[in-house]
C-alpha positions as CSV (number, residue, x, y, z in Angstrom):
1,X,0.0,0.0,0.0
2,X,1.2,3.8,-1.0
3,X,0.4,6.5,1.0
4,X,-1.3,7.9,-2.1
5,X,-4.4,5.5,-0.4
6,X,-4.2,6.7,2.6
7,X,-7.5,8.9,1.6
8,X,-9.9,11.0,3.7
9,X,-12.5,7.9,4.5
10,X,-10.4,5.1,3.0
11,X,-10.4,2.0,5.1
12,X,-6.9,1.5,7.2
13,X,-5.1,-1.9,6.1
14,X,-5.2,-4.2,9.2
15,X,-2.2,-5.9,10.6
16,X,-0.4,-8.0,12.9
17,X,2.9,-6.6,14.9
18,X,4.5,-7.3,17.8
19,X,3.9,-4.5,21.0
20,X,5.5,-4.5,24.5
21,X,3.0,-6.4,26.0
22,X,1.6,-8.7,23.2
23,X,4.0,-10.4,20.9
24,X,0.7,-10.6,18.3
25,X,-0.8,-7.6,18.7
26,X,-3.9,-7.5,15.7
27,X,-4.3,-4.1,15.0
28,X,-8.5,-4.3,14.7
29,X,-8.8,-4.7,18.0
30,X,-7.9,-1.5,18.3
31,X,-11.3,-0.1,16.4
32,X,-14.1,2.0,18.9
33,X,-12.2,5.3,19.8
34,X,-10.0,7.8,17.7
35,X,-6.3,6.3,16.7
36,X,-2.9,7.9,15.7
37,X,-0.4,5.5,14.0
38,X,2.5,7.8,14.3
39,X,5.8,6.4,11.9
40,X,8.5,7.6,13.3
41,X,11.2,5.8,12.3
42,X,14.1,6.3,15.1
43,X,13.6,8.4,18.3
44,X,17.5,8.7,17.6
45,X,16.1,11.1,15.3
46,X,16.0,14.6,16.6
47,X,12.6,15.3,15.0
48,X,11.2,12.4,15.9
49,X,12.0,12.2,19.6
50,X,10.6,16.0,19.7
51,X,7.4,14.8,18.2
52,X,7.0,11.6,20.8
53,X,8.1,14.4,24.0
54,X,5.5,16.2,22.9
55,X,2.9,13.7,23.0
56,X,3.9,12.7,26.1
57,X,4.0,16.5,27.6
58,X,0.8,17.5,26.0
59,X,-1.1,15.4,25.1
60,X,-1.6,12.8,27.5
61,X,-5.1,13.8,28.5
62,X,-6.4,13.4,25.4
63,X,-5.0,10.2,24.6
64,X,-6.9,7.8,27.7
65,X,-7.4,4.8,26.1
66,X,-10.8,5.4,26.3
67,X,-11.6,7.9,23.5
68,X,-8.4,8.1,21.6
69,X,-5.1,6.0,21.7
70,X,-1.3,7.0,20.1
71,X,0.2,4.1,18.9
72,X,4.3,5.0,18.0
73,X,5.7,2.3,15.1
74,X,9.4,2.0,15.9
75,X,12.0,0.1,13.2
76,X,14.9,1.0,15.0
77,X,15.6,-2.1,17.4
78,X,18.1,0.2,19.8
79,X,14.6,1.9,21.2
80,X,13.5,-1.7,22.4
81,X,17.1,-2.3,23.7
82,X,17.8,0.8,25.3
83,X,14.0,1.7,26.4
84,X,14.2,5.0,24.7
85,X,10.6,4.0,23.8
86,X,7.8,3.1,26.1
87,X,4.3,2.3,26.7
88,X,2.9,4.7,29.0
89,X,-0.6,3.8,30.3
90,X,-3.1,4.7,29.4
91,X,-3.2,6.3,25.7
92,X,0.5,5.7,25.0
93,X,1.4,2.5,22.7
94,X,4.5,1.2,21.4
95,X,5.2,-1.1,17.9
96,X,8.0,-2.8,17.3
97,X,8.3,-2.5,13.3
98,X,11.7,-3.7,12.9
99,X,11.2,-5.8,10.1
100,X,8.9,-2.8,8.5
101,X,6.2,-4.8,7.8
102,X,3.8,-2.2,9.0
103,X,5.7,0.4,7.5
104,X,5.6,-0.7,3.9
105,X,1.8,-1.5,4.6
106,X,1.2,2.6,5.1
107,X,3.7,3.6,3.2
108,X,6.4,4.9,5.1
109,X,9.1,2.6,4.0
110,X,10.0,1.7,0.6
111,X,8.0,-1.4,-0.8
112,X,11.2,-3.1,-2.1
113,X,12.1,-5.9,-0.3
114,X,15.5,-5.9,2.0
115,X,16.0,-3.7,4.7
116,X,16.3,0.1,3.4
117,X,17.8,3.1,4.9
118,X,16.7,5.1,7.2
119,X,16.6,8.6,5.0
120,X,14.6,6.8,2.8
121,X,11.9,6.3,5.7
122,X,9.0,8.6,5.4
123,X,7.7,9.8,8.6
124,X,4.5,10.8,8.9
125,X,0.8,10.1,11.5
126,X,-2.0,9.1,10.6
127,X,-5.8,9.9,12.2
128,X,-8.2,7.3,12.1
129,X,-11.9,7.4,12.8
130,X,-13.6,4.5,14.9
131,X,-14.0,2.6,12.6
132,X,-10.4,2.5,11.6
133,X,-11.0,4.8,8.5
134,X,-8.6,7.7,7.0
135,X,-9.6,11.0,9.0
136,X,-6.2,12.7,8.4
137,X,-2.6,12.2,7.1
138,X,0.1,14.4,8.8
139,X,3.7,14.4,7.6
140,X,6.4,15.7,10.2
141,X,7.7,18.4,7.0
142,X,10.6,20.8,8.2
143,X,9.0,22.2,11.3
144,X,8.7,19.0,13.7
145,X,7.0,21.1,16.5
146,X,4.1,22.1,14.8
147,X,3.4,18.5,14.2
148,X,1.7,17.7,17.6
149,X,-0.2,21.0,17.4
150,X,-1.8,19.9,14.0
151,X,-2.5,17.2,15.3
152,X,-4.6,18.3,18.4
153,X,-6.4,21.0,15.6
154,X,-7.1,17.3,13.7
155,X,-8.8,15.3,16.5
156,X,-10.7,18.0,17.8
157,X,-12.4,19.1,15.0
158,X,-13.9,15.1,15.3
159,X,-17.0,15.3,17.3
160,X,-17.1,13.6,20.7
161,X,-17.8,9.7,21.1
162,X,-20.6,9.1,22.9
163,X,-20.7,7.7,26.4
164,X,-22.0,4.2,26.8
165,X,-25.2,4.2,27.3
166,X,-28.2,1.1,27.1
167,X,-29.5,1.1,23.3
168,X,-32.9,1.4,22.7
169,X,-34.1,-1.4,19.7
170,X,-31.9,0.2,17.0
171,X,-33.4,-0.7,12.8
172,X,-30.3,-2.8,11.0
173,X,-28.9,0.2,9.3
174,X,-25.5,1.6,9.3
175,X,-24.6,5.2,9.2
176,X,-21.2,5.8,7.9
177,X,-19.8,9.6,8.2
178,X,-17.4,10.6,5.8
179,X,-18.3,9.1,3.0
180,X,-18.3,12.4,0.7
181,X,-16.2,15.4,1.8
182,X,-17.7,19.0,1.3
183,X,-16.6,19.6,-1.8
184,X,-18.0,16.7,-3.7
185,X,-21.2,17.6,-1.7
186,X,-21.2,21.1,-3.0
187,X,-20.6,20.1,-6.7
188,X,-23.4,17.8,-6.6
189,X,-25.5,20.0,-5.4
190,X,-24.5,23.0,-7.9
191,X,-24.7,19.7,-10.3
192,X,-28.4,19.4,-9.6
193,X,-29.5,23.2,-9.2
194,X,-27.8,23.8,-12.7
195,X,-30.1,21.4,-14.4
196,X,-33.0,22.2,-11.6
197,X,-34.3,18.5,-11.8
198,X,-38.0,17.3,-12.7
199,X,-40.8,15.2,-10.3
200,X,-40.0,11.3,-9.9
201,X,-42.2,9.0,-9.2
202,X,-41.6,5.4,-7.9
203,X,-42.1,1.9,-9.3
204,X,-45.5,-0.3,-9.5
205,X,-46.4,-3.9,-11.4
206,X,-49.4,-3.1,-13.6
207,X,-50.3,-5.4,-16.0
208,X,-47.1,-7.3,-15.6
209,X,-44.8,-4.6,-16.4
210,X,-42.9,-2.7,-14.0
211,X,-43.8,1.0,-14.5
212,X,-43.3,4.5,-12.9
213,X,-46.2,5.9,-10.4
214,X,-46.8,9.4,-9.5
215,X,-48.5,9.9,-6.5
216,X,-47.9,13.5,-4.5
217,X,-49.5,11.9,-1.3
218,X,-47.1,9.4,-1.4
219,X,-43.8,11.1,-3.0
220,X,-43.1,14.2,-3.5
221,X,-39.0,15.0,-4.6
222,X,-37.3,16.2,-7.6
223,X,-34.5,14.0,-9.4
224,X,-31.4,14.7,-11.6
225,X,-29.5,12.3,-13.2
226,X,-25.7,12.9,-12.8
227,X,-24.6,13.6,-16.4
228,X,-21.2,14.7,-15.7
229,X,-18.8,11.7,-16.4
230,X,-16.0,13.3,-13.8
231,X,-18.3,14.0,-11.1
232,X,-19.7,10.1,-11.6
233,X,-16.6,8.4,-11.5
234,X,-15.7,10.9,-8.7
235,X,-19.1,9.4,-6.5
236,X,-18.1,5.7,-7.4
237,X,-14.7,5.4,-6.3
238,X,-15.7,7.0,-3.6
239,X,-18.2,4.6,-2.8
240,X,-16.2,1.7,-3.6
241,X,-13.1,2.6,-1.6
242,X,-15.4,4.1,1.6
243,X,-18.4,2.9,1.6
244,X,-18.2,-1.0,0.1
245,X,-15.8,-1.9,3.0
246,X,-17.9,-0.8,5.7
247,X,-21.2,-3.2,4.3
248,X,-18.9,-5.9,3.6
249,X,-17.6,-5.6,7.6
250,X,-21.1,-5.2,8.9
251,X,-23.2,-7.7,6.5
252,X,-20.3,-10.0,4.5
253,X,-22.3,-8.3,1.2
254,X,-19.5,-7.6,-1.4
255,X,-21.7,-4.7,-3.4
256,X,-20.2,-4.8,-6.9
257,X,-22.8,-2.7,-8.7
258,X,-24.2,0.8,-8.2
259,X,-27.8,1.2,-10.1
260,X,-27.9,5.1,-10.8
261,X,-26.3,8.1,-10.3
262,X,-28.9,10.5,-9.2
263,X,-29.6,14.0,-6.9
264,X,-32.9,13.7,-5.4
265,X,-34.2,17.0,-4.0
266,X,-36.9,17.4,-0.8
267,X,-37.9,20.9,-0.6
268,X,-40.0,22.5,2.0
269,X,-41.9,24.5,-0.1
270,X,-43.5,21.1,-1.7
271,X,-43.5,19.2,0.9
272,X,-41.0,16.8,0.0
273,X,-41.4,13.4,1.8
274,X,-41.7,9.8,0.8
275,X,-44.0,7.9,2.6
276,X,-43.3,4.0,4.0
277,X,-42.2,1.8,1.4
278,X,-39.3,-1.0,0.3
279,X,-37.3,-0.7,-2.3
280,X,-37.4,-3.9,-4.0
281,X,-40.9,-5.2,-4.3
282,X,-41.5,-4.9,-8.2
283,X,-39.6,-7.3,-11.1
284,X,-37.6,-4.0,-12.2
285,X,-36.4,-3.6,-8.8
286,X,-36.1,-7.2,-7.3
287,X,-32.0,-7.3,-7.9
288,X,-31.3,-4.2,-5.5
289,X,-30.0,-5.1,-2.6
290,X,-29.0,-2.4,-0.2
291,X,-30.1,1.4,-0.5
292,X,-27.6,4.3,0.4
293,X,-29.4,7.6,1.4
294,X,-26.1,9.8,1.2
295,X,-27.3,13.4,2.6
296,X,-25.2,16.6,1.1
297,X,-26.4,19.4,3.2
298,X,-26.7,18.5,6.6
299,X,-28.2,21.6,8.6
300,X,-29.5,23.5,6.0
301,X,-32.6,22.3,5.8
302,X,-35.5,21.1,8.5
303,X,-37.3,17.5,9.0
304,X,-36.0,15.4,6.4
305,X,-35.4,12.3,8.4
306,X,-35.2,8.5,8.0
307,X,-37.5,6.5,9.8
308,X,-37.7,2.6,9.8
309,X,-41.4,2.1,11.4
310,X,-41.0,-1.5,12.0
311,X,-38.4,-0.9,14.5
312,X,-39.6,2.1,16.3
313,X,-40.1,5.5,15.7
314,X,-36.6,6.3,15.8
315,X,-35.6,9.2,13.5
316,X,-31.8,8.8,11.4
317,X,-29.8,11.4,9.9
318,X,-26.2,11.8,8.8
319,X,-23.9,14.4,8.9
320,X,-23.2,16.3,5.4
321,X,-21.2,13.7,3.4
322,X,-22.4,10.8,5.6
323,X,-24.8,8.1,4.6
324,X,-27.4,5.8,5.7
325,X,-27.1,2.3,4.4
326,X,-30.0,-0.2,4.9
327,X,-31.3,-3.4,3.0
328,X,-33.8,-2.7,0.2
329,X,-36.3,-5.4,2.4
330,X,-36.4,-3.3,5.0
331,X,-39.9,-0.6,5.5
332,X,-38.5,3.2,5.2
333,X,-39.7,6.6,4.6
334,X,-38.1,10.1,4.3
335,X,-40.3,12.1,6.8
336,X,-41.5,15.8,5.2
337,X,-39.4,18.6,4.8
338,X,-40.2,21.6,6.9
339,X,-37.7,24.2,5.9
340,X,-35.0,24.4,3.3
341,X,-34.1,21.5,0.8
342,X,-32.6,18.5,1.3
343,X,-30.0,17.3,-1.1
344,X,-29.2,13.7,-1.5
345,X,-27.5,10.8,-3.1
346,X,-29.4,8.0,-3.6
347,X,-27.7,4.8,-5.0
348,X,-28.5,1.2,-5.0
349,X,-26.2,-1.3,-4.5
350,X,-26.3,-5.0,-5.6
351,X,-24.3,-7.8,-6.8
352,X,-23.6,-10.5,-9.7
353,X,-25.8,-12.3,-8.6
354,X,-28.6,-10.0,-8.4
355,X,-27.3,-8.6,-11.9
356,X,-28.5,-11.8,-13.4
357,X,-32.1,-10.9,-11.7
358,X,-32.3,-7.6,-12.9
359,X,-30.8,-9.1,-16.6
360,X,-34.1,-11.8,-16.3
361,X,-36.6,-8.8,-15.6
362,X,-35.5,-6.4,-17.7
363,X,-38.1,-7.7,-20.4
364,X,-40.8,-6.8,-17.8
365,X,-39.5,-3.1,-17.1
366,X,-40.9,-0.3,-18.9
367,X,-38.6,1.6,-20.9
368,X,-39.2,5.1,-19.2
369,X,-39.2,2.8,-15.6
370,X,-35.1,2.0,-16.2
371,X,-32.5,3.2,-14.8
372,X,-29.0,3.0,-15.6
373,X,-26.6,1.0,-13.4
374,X,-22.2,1.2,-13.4
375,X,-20.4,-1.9,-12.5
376,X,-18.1,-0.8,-9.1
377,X,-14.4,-1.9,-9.9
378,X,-13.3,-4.7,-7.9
379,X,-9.6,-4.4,-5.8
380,X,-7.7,-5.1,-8.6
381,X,-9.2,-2.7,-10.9
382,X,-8.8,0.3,-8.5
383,X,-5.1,-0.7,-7.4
């Protein structure tokens, strides 16, 4: 792995290393609270051992363990020997990288194989979320004492984990910030107000075909197709290199299709809403699998949430950029729009097996009911 795919939101690679107090430490364990994987190289490195002094001066009460955890990746077997690096409970972890393993993983050491030198060694942190995704990568650069500093500005811009608390019956939905960063968001939205969008319906069986329905009482949203090939391809590999791993981790569903690339618009002044429904009850719309509800403008706007009736009345929303992921079985409805407009991304995800579904049906699909679906790369193809 390069440090070119250590992305805002990419999945962390997971490994196995050996730690002061665990001669197979696996690095997953780790997930549930904010991490810093700093690469440090040497603390015989003047840089270096001002960056780990620092974290040990001023940091300490943000790192407990509890909420966040620094983990410093040592190849330099003299700071085992000599204990010029320790673990200090809690928040303060040690690896011992000495055969670089980890290193070439993140991409701090070369990926040839033998032992390189140390100038080669690029030294850098890295923030991850919870869920052991990309928040933040942080080189050391020419000025080693604003490196902790950045760092602090990093993790608390990340809002707080909450405390543990007894769950209330939850629906079987993930919701995955940081899935689209602001920018994207904004372009999709100036994407969709620069074409202004037209009333969709939703899908029926009549007379054995699978047609479109409009029904205000029951929907009421505008659509726009995403026509812009860059902005496309921009919203797939995002959702492929963000988004896939997390539905894989939580269902063992490897999505490899995205049906659509479409803006769907709520507004206020309509009433925008979509009342309780599934997404894959018709022929044309039996192959879809799991639905993404990908929300671009988070606080702008009033109302507007998911709700899942048959498992309470419990009302989900995701940050800007953030997305709520569901199976296409499950009962849903977006809950009216009281001020503003709420922008959205609304894929569906499915698989090759479901492809040969949707290839069956297709015969049984009205023409102006289709819509247009993008294979997701697989690994290889992205690499």
């Amino acid at each position: 792995m390069s440090r070119a795919h250590l992305q805002f939101g990419a999945p962390a690679p997971w490994f196995e290393v050996r730690s002061p107090l665990n001669p197979r430490f696996h690095f997953e364990a780790t997930a549930g609270r904010y991490i810093v994987l700093c690469f440090f190289g040497s603390s015989a490195e003047p840089a270096s051992r001002r960056i780990l002094d620092d974290v040990l001066a001023r940091l300490r009460s943000v790192f407990d363990d509890t909420n966040a955890c620094f983990f410093a990746v040592s190849i330099d077997p003299r700071d085992e020997h000599l204990a010029r690096v320790q673990d200090v409970a809690p928040g303060f972890h040690v690896f011992w990288d000495f055969d670089r393993n980890v290193s070439r993983l993140y991409g701090a050491a070369p990926s040839a194989d033998g032992d390189p030198a140390a100038d080669d060694y690029y030294r850098f942190s890295v923030l991850l979320d919870e869920r052991l995704r990309v928040v933040a990568t942080i080189p050391f650069g020419d000025q080693p004492e604003l490196h902790v500093p950045r760092l602090l500005q990093a993790l608390a811009a990340l809002p707080r984990l909450e405390p543990e608390r007894v769950a209330a019956i939850p629906a079987p939905v993930l919701i995955i910030p940081r899935v689209f960063e602001p920018a994207l968001c904004q372009a999709l939205i100036h994407h969709y107000e620069e074409r202004g969008g037209k009333e969709s319906g939703f899908m029926r069986d009549i007379d054995g075909k699978t047609v479109g329905v409009h029904d205000h009482s029951h929907k009421r949203r505008k659509d726009q197709l995403i026509v812009d090939e860059a902005l496309s391809k921009a919203c797939m590999v995002r959702i492929h290199d963000r988004l896939v791993p997390e539905i894989f981790k939580a269902f063992a569903f490897k999505a490899t299709r995205i049906e659509r690339y479409l803006i769907g618009c709520y507004e206020a002044e309509t009433g925008g809403h979509f009342r309780p429904h599934r997404d894959n009850t018709t022929r044309g719309t039996a192959h879809r699998r799991f639905a993404v509800s990908l929300v671009l403008n988070t606080g702008e706007f009033d109302g507007g949430y998911l709700r899942f009736p048959e498992y309470g009345r419990q009302l989900y929303g995701p940050p800007t950029g953030g997305a709520v992921v569901f199976s296409c079985s499950l009962l849903h409805e977006a809950t009216p729009v009281t001020r503003g407009k709420r922008y959205v991304f609304l894929p569906f995800l499915y698989d090759e097996a479901a492809a040969r579904i949707r290839e069956e049906n297709l015969g049984s699909v009205a023409t102006d009911a289709a819509t247009t679906s993008v294979s997701v790369p697989s690994d290889a193809a992205r690499s």
